[in-house]
C-alpha positions as CSV (number, residue, x, y, z in Angstrom):
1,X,-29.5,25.7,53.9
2,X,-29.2,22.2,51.9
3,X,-29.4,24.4,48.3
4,X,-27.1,26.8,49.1
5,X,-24.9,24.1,49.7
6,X,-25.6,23.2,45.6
7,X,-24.7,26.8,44.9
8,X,-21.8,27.1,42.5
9,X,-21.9,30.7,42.0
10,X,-17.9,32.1,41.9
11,X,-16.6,28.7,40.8
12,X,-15.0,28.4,36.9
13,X,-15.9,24.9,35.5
14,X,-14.4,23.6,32.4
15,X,-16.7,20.4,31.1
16,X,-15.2,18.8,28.4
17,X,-16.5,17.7,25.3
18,X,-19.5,19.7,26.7
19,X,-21.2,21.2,23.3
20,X,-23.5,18.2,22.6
21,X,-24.9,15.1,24.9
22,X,-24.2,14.2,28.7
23,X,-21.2,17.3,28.4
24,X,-23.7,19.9,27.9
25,X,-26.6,18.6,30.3
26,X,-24.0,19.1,32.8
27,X,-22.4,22.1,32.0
28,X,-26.2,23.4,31.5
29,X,-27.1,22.3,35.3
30,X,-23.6,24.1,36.5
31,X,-24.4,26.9,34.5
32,X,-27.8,27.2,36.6
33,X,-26.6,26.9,39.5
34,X,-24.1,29.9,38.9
35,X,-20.8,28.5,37.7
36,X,-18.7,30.1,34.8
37,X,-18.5,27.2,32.9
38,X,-15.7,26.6,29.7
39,X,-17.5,24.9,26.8
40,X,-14.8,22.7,25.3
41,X,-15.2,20.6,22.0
42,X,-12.3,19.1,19.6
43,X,-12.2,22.6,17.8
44,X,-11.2,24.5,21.4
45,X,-8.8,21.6,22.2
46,X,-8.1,18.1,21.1
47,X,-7.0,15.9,23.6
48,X,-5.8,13.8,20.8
49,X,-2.9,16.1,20.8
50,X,-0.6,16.6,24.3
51,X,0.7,19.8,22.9
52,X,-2.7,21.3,22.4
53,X,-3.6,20.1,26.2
54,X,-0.5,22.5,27.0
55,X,-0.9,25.1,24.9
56,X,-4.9,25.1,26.2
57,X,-4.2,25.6,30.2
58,X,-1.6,27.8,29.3
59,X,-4.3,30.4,28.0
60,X,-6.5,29.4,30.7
61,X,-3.9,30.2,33.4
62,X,-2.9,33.5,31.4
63,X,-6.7,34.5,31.3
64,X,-7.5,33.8,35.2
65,X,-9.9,31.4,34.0
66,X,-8.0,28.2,35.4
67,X,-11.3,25.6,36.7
68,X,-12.1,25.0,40.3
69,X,-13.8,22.2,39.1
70,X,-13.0,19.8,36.1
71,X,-15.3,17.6,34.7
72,X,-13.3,14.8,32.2
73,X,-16.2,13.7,30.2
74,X,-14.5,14.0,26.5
75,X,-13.7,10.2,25.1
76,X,-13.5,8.1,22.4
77,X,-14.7,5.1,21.3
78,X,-14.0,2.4,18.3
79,X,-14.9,-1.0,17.8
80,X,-13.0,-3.7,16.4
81,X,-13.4,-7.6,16.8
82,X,-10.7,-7.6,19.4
83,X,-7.9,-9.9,17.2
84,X,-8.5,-7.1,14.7
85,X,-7.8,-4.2,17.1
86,X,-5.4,-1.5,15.5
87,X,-3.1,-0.4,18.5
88,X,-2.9,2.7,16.9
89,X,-6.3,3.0,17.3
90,X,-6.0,1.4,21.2
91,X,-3.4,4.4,21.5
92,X,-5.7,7.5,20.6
93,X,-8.4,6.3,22.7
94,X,-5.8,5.9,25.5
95,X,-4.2,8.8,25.0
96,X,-7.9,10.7,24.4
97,X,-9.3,9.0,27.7
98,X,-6.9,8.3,30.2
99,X,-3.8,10.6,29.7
100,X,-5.1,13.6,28.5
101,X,-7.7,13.2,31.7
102,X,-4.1,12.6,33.8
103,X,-2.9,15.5,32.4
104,X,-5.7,17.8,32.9
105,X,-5.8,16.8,36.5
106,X,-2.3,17.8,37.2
107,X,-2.8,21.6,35.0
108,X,-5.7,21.9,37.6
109,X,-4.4,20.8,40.7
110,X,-2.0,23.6,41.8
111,X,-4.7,26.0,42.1
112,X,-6.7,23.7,44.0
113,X,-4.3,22.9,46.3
114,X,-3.8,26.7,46.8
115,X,-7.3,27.5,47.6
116,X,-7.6,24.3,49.6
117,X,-10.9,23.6,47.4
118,X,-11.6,21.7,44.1
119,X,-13.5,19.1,42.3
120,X,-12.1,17.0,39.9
121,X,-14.9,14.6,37.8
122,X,-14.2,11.7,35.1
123,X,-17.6,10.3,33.5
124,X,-16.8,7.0,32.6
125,X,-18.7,4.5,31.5
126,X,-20.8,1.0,32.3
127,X,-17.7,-0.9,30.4
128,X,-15.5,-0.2,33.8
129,X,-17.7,-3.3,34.9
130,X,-19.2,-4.9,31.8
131,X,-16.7,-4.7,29.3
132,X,-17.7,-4.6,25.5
133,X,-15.9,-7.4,23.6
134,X,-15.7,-5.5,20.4
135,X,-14.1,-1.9,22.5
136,X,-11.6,-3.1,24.2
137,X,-9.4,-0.2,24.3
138,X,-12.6,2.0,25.2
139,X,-13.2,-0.4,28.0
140,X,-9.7,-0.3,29.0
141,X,-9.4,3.1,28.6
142,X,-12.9,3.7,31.3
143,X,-11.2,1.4,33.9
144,X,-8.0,3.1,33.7
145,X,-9.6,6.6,34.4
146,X,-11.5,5.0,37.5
147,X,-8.5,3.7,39.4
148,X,-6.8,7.0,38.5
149,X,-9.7,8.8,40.6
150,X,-9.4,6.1,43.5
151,X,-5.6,6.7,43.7
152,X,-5.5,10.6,43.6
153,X,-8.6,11.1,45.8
154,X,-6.7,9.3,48.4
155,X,-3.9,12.0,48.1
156,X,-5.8,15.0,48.0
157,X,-8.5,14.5,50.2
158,X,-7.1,16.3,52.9
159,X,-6.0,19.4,50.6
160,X,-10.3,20.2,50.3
161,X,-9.8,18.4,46.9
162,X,-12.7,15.6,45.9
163,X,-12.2,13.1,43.2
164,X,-14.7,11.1,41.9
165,X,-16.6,9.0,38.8
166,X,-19.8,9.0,37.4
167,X,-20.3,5.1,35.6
168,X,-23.6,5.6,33.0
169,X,-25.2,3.3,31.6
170,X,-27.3,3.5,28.5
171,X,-27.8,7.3,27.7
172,X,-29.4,8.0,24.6
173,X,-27.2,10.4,23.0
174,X,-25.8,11.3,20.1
175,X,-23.2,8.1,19.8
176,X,-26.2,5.9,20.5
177,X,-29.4,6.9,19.0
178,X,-29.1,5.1,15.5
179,X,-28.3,1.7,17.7
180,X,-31.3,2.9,19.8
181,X,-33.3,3.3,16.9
182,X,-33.0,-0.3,15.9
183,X,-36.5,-2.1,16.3
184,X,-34.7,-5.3,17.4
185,X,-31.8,-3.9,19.0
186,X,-33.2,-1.0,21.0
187,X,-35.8,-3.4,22.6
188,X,-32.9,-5.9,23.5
189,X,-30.9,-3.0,25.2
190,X,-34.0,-1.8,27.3
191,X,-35.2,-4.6,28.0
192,X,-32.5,-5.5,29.6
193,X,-32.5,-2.9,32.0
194,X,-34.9,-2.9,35.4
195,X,-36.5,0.6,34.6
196,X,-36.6,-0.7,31.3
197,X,-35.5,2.5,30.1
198,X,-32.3,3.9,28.8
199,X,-31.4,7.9,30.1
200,X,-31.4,10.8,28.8
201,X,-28.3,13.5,29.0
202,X,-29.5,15.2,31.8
203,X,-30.1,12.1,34.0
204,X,-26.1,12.5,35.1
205,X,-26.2,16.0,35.6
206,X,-27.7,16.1,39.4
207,X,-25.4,14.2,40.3
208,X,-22.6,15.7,38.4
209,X,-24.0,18.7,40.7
210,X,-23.9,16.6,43.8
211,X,-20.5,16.1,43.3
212,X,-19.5,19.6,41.8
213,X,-21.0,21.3,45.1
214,X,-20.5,21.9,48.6
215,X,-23.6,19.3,48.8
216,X,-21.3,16.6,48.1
217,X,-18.3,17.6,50.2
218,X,-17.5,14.1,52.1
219,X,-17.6,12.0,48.8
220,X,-14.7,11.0,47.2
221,X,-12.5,8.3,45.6
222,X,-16.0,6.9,44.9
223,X,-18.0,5.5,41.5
224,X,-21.8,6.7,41.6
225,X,-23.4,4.4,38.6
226,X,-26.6,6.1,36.7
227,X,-27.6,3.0,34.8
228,X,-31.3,2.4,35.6
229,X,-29.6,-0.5,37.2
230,X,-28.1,-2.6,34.6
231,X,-25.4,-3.2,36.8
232,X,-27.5,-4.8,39.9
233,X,-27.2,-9.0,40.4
234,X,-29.6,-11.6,39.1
């Protein structure tokens, strides 16, 4: 009974930025678990650019292929002593990981409300809590995206829509494996944390499932933290 609850079979999933990293172990895991899922990189859509949001949902709508569940996982990150921040830089990764996540949650709401079912998912990031003073947009940005989920799970919770956040730590991917690689770095960073260990993509992608499922039905408006715990006191 508990794994058909995990079944995703029927349901359209669009994961963005889901061709390399933490994207694809989760659109890999929704994939097995029977979910059409929408591969999205810059090429498909940038979120850079509103108009190319639009233009995007407009062929998913005209195709059928609108999502039952979207996970925002696309961002952007730069780093910049903070008096030395460019705010158009600030402005892209705004724009790149807060509005365009906005937006996409409105393009995929109506259906959801329709069906009286959906999932909507923003992977955020360990700087929500423990900001990075050299990414201060990026850590802006991150804490932005998880009061939007605490505001608009509240208003859709009785529509059979969830909203929630998934807060990782130190995943060695892509964007982190030459600061990894570091002899004196990389043992500084795992050090640091209790398993003394950082992840690996598909670490977040059970409980991207969790959340994506039936399984994980009664949770929302809430932050779920895969950090090994890095976060925990003391």
């Amino acid at each position: 009974m508990l794994k058909e609850k995990f079944d995703l079979t029927g349901k359209v999933a669009l994961v963005t930025g889901s061709t390399r990293g933490i994207g694809k172990a989760i659109g890999d895991a929704f994939e097995e678990y029977g979910a059409k899922v929408i591969r999205h990189n810059t090429k498909v859509c940038d979120l850079a650019d509103p108009e190319a949001i639009e233009a995007f949902f407009n062929r998913l709508e005209a195709e059928g292929s609108m999502p039952d569940i979207l996970v925002a996982n696309a961002s952007i990150q730069d780093k910049f002593p903070w008096p030395e921040f460019p705010l158009d830089v600030a402005r892209k990764e705004m724009q790149v990981n807060f509005f365009a996540t906005v937006r996409m949650f409105q393009r995929c709401y109506p259906k959801m409300k329709a069906q009286k079912w959906g999932r909507l998912i923003v992977v955020g990031s360990v700087q929500e809590r423990r900001p990075h003073p050299e990414m201060i947009g990026y850590s802006a940005s991150k804490g932005a995206q998880e009061n939007l989920v605490r505001s608009v799970a509240r208003q859709v919770a009785s529509e059979g829509i969830t909203v929630n956040n998934i807060c990782p730590g130190v995943f060695y991917t892509d964007r982190n494996v030459e600061a990894l690689a570091d002899p004196v770095y990389g043992p500084k960073v795992t050090a640091a944390i209790p398993m003394h260990d950082y992840a690996m993509p598909e670490d977040a992608a059970g409980t991207a499932l969790l959340l994506a499922s039936d399984a994980g039905r009664y949770i929302t408006g809430a932050t779920i933290v895969v950090d090994g715990g890095l976060g925990l006191p003391g």
